[in-house]
N, C-alpha and C positions, 0 to 999 in steps of 0.2 A: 040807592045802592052806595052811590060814595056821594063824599061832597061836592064833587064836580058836579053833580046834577043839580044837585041845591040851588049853586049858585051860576052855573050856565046860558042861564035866560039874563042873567045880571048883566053880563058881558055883552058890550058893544060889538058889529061887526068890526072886525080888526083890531079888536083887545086881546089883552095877553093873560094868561094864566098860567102862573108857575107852581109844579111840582118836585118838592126837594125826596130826597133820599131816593130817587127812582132806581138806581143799582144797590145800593142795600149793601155795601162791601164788597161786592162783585157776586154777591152770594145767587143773584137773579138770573145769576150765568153758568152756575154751578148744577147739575142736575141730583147729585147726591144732597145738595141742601133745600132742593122743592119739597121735600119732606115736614121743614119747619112752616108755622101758622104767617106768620109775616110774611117770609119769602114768598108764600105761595098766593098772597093777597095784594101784593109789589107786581109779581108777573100779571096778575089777570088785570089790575089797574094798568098797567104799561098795555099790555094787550087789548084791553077795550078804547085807549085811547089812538093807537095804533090802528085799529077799526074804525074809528068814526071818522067820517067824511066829512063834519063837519067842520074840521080842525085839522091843520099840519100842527107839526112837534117837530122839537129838536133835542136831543139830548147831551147836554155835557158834561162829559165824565172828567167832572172834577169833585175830589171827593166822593163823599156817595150817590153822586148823579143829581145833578137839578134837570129837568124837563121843562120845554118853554112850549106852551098851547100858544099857537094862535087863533083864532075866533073868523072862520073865513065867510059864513053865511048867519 
């Protein structure tokens, strides 16, 4: 599905993996703009990462969002 499953077996327990653009301009927070193909592919990536238990995140919204995986099992 994304590249995060690619390479998620690559990462060590307690490795990081960074995700840029995770707000999109703020547009991921907007619900009149989930109508665009990107936006709508931002939220379900933030949402499926936001799901897995495998991983805490943090997001910081600078610029257009970087997201920090950590790799916890």
């Amino acid at each position: 599905m994304y590249i995060y499953n690619l390479i998620f077996d690559k990462v060590t327990a307690g490795g990081y993996i960074l995700a840029d653009n995770v707000l999109w301009g703020g547009k991921v927070t907007c619900s009149s703009n989930q109508g665009d193909k990107d936006t709508r592919s931002i939220i379900r990536f933030n949402n499926f990462i936001k799901d897995d238990e495998r991983v805490e995140n943090t997001i910081l919204p600078i610029r257009d969002g970087l997201m920090i995986i950590r790799k916890c099992r």
